[in-house]
C-alpha positions as CSV (number, residue, x, y, z in Angstrom):
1,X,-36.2,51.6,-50.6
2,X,-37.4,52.5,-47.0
3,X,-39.6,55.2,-48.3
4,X,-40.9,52.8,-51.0
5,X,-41.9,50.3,-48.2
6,X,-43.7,53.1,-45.7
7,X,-41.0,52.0,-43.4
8,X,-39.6,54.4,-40.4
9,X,-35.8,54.2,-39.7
10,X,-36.6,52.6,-36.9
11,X,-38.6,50.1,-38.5
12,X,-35.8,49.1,-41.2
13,X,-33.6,49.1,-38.1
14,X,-35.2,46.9,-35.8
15,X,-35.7,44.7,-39.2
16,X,-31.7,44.7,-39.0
17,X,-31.4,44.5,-35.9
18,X,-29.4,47.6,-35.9
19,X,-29.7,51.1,-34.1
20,X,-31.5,53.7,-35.9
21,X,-28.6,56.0,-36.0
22,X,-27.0,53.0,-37.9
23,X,-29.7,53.4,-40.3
24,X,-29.4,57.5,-40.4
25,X,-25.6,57.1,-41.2
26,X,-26.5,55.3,-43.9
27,X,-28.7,57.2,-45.4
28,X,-26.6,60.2,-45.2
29,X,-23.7,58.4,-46.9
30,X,-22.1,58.7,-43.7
31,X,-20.5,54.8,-44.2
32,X,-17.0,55.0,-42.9
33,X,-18.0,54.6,-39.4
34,X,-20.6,51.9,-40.2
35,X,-18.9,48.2,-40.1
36,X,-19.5,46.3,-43.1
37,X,-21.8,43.9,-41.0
38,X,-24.5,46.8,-40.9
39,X,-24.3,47.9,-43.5
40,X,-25.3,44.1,-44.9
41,X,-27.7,44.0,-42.2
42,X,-29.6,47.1,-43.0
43,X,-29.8,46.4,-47.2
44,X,-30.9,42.9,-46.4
45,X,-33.9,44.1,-44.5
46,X,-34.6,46.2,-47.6
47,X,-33.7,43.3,-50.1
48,X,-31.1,45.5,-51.6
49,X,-27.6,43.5,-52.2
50,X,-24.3,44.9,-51.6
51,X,-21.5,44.5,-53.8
52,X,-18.0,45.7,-53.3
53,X,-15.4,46.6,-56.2
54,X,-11.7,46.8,-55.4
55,X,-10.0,49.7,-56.9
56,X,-6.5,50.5,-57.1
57,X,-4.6,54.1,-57.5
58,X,-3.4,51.8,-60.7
59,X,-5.7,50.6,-63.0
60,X,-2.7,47.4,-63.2
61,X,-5.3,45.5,-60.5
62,X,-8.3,46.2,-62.7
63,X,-6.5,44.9,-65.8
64,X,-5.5,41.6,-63.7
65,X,-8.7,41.3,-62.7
66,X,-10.4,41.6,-66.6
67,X,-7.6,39.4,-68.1
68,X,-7.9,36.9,-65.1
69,X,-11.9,36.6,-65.4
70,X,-11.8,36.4,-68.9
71,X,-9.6,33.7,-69.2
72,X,-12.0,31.8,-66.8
73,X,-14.7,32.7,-68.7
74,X,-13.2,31.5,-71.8
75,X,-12.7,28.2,-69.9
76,X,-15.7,27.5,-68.9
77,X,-17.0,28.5,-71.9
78,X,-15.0,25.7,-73.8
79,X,-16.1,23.3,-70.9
80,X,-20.1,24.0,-71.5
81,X,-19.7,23.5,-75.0
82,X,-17.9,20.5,-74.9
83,X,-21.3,18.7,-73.5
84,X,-23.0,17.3,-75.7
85,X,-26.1,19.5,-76.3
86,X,-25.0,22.3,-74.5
87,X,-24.8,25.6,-76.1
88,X,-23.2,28.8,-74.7
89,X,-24.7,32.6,-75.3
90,X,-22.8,35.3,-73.3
């Protein structure tokens, strides 16, 4: 995205209002010594979003999860189309 833009490292990291060794970590995947505040920071100056995934040796969390957000889903599904007028396509 930096490239994209025409932007230096040094312009995405004043943007951030980071260093730009923050921003050189980043781009070589170098993320474990990068707090999760920068790395926001940095993809927010490049209107890229961050999303994390918990993971689990076990794949018991990731079935929680699924069952657990599909029974919300199914509930608010129920609650849309209980409105009068209201349909629901997922």
């Amino acid at each position: 995205m930096r490239i994209r833009r025409g932007w230096r490292q040094e312009d995405v990291a004043a943007a951030a209002r980071v260093s730009p060794s923050t921003v050189s970590r980043m781009e070589r995947g170098q993320l474990d010594s990068l707090s999760l505040r920068s790395i926001r920071a940095v993809a927010a100056a490049l209107e890229v979003m961050v999303e994390l995934l918990p993971r689990s040796r076990g794949a018991a969390f990731e079935r929680a999860a699924s069952q657990a957000h599909a029974a919300l889903a199914e509930r608010v599904v129920a609650w849309i189309t209980s409105v009068d007028g209201w349909v629901v396509r997922p």
